[in-house]
N, C-alpha and C positions, 0 to 999 in steps of 0.2 A: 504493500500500500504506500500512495508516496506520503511526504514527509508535511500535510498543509500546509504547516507554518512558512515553511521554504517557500511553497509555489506560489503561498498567497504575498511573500515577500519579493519574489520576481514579475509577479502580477505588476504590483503596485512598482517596482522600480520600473518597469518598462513603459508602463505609463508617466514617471518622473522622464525619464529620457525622451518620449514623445513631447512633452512639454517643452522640453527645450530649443525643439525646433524655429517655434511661436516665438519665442526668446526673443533667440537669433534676428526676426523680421523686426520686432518692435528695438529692438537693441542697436542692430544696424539703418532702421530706420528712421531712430532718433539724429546718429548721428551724420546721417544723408542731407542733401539741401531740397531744399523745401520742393522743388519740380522734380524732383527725382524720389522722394519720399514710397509714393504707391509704386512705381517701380520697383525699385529696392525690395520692398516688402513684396511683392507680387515673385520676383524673383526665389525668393527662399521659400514662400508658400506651395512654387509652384512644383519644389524638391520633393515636398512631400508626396504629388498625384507622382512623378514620376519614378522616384526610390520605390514606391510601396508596390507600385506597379511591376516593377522589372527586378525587384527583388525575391517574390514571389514565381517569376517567369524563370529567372535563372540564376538571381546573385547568390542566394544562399548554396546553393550548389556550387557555386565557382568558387565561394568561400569555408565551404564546409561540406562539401560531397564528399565521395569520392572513397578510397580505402588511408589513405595518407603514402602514396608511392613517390607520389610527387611534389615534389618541394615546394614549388610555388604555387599552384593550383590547387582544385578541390577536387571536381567531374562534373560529370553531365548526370549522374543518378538519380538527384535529387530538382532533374525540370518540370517545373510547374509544383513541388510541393506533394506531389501525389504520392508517393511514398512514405514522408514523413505523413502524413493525412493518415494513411494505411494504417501506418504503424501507432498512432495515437489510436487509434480505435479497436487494434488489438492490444493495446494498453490497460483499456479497460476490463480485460479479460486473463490479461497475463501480464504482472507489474515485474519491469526487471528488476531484480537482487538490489542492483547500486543504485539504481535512480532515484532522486529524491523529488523532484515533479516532472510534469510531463514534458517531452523533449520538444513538442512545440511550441513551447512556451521561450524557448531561443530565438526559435524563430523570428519572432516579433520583437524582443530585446534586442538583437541586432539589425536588424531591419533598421531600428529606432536610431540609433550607432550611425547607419548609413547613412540616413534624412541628415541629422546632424552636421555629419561631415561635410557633405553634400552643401546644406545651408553656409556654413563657414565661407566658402569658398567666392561665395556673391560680394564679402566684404572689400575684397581687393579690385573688384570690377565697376563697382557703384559708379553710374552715370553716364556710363558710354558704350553699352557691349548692347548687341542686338539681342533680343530678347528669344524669338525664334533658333539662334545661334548658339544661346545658353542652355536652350532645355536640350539639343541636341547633342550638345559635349558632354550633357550632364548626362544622360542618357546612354551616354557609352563609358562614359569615364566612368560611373559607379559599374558597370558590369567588367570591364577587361584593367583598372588600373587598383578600385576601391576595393573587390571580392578579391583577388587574387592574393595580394597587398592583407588583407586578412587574414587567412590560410598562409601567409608567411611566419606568421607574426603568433596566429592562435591557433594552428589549424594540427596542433599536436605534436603525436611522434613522428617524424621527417619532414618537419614543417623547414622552410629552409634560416628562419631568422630564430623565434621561437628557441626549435631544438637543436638542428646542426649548430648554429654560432651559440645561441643560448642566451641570447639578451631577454631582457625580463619588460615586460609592459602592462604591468597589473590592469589597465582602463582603456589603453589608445594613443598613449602620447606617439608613437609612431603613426600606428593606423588612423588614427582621428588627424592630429592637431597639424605632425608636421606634414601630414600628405596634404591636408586642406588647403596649409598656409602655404605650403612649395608651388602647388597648383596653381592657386589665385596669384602670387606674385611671377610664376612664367608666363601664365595667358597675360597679367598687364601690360609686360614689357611683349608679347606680341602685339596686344594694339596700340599702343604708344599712351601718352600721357593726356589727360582729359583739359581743354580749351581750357586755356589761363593759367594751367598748372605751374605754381612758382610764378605766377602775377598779379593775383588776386586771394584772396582769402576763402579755405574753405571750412567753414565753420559747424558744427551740427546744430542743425535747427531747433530741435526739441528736445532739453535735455532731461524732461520727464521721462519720455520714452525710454529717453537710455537706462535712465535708471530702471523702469519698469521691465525692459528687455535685460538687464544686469539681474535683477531680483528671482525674474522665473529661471535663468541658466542657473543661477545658485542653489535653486530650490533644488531642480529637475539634474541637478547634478550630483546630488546625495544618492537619487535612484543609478546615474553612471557610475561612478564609483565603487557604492555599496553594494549595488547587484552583479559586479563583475567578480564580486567570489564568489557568485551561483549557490550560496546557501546564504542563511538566518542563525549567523553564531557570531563570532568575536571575532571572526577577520572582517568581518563584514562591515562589523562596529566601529573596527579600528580605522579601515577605509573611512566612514561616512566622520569619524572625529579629524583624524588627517586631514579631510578636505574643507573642515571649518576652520581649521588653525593655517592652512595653509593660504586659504585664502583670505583670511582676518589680517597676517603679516601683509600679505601682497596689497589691501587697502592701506596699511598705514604707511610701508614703505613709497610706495605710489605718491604719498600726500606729504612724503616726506622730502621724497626727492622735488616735487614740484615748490614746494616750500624755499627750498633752497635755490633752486635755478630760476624763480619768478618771483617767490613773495607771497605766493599765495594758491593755495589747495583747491582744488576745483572738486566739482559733483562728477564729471565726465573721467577725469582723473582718477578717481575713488572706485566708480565702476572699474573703469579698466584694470586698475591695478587687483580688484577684486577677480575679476578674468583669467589675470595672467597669472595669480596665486592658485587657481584653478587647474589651468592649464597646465602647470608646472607639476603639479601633487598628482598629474592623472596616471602615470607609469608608475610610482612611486605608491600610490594609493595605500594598499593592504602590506607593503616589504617593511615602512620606517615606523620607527617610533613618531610621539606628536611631537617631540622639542625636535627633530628633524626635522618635521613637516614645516615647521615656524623656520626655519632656515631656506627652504627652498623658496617660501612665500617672500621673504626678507631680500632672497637674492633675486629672485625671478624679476621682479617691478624695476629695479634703475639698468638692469641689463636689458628687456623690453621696451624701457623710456628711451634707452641709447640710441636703439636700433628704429624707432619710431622717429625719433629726432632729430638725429645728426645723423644715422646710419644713411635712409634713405635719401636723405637729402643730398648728401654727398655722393652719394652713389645717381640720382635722379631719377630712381623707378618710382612710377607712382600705385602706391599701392594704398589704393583707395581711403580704405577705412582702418587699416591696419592690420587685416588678416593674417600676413607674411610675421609681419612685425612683433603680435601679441603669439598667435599661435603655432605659428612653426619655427621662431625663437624661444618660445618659453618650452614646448615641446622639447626641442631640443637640449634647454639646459636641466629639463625632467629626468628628461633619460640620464645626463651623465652625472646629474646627482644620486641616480639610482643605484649609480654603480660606485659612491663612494659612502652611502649609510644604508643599504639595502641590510637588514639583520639576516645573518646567516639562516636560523630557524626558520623563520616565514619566506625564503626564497624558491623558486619555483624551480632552482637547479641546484649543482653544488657547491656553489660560490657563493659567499657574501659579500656586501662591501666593501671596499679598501679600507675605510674608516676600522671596521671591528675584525678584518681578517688580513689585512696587510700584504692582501694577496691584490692584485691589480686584473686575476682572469676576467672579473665578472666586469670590471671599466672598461678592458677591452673590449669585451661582447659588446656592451650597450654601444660604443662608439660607432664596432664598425653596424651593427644592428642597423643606427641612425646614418649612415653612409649608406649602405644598400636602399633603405627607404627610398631617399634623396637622389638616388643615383636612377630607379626604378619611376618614381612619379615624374622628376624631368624629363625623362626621356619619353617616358609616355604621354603626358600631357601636351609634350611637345608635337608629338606626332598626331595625336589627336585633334590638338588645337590647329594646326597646318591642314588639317584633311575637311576639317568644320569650317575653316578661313575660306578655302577653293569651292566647298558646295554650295557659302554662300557672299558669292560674286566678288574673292578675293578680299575681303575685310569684314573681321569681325565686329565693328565696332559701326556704333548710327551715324549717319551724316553730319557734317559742322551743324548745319539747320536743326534737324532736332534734337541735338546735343544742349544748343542756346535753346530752343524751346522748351527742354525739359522733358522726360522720357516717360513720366506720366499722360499725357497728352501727346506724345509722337507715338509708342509704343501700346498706350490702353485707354488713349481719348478719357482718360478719367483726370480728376485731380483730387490728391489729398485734402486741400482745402477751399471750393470752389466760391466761398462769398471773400477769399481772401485779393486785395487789390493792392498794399503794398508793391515795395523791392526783394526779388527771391534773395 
């Protein structure tokens, strides 16, 4: 019989993980400019008709099929669902030995993972990518770069990152944060930089929203974390405590750093740094202790701020809203913190971190872990975004014209706020 407590504990985180998708739209909508607002949000919504869609049709199979033969892959066993289907309903007749609830209840818990990432990935695009062009990459990108990239990573014994190298990613910080953010800052730098960039100001318009899209990832992120040790006991616990201390430092660091390079703490700032303390605990989740988790959040925010601030600027990719910047940096400095306070006992191999075992195996995995990631989504993204650019009429990106008109109203004839007459 399975185990209720459990499945009604992955019930409820999978629905915390759906929430976060919603976040993401109000979150990144906030801080979009005013014509481009319904866009934006229409963009990460629209993640969700197509992840749910095509993750059912084949992702979960390309991410978890298969027998584990092959490294990077899953299979085709598992197309359309109908086997897992199968198999839940002789469940109800014959409950395996180890199961603790029913297996398609995964299902759905990853599926949610994929919306997710999915949604991230709009951040770095905001205001100039044709819309038609985006459900289309997204639409491939989550089958042949998202699933695969999973089954690297979670997809067990001969997974190729996972078991052969052995890097550790208790939530995503590979598969989620840094594929999302690598993604969105390669397609940027494919369409080039959005009118006026570095001439004008671009400001977030509503910074209610951010906050309220800050609030639901926070919430809906306790169910990421905490349901990524697939039971209701004290890894679980320990996850969902780690991700409030971690992300509690990442707010104050955030307001602390801004304090000192400006004078003064902002709400938009506060979010963020709350994010990126997030973002950073997500690999690390259920391996550290909490005074750990308070050091990654402490360091995550002015290395984030850097790379937000001076990084890009000096570099000149413009990455919209900061996706590159918060997720697939703090991602990355997740992971190699993993590999320097990961506790021997709770680790998923047989390595600890450098910190309590003085051994450096388990830093090296995480690195090159995060190298294969990074080497695997650029290249594919690349290819994809070059194949997406050609079907639709050599640029990804809308016209100068409705770029200045605002991509509410070029793209969905709507406006976020239509009695409004001001300056966008």
């Amino acid at each position: 019989m399975f185990d209720t407590g459990s499945t009604g504990f992955m019930l409820v985180c999978t629905m915390l993980v759906l929430l976060m998708t919603p976040g993401v739209a109000f979150f990144y909508g906030g801080l979009s400019r005013r014509k481009n607002v319904g866009n934006t949000m229409a963009m990460v919504m629209t993640v969700l008709g197509i992840v749910g869609v095509m993750w059912v049709i084949c992702g979960w199979s390309f991410a978890y099929g298969g027998d584990g033969s092959i490294p990077f892959f899953g299979g085709f066993d598992q197309i359309g669902l109908i086997p897992t289907t199968q198999a839940m309903i002789g469940e109800a007749a014959n409950v395996p030995a180890d199961a603790t609830y029913p297996a398609i209840v995964d299902v759905g818990f990853q599926m949610a993972f994929a919306m997710i990432t999915c949604g991230i990935i709009v951040g770095a695009l905001a205001g100039r990518m044709k819309f038609g062009a985006f459900t289309l990459f997204i639409a491939i990108w989550v089958t042949i770069i998202y699933a695969p990239l999973a089954h690297m990573v979670w997809g067990g014994d001969g997974s190729l990152i996972g078991s052969m190298i052995g890097a550790l990613d208790f939530a995503g910080g590979d598969v989620v944060h840094i594929s999302s953010g690598t993604t969105g800052l390669v397609l940027a730098i494919l369409m080039g930089k959005r009118r006026g960039y570095g001439l004008v100001s671009y400001r977030p318009h509503n910074v209610p929203f951010v906050m309220l899209g800050a609030s639901l990832l926070w919430f809906g992120w306790f169910g990421f974390n905490g349901g990524s040790e697939f039971a209701a006991d004290g890894i679980a616990a320990l996850a969902i405590l780690n991700t409030v201390v971690a992300s509690a430092a990442g707010v104050l660091s955030w307001m602390l750093v801004e304090r000192v390079r400006s004078g003064k703490p902002t709400l938009v700032g506060a979010c963020t740094g709350l994010v990126a303390g997030l973002v950073a605990i997500t690999p690390a989740a259920g391996f550290v202790e909490p005074w750990a988790a308070a050091i990654f959040g402490f360091v995550v925010s002015p290395v984030c701020y850097i790379a937000m601030s001076r990084i890009k600027r000096k570099l000149g990719y413009d990455d919209a809203l900061d996706a590159f910047g918060c997720h697939s940096v703090g991602g990355i400095i997740g992971g190699v913190l993993t590999g320097l306070f990961c506790v021997p006992e709770l680790s998923w191999t047989d390595f600890g971190g450098l910190f309590y075992t003085a051994d450096p195996s388990l830093l090296v995995s995480q690195v090159l872990g995060i190298l294969i990631t990074l080497a695997f989504v650029v290249v594919g993204t690349l290819v994809i975004g070059l194949i997406v650019k050609a079907i639709f009429g050599g640029s990804l990106r809308v016209s100068d014209t409705d770029e200045a008109r605002g991509l509410d109203v070029a793209e969905h004839g709507e406006s976020a706020y239509p009695a409004y007459l001001g300056m966008d």
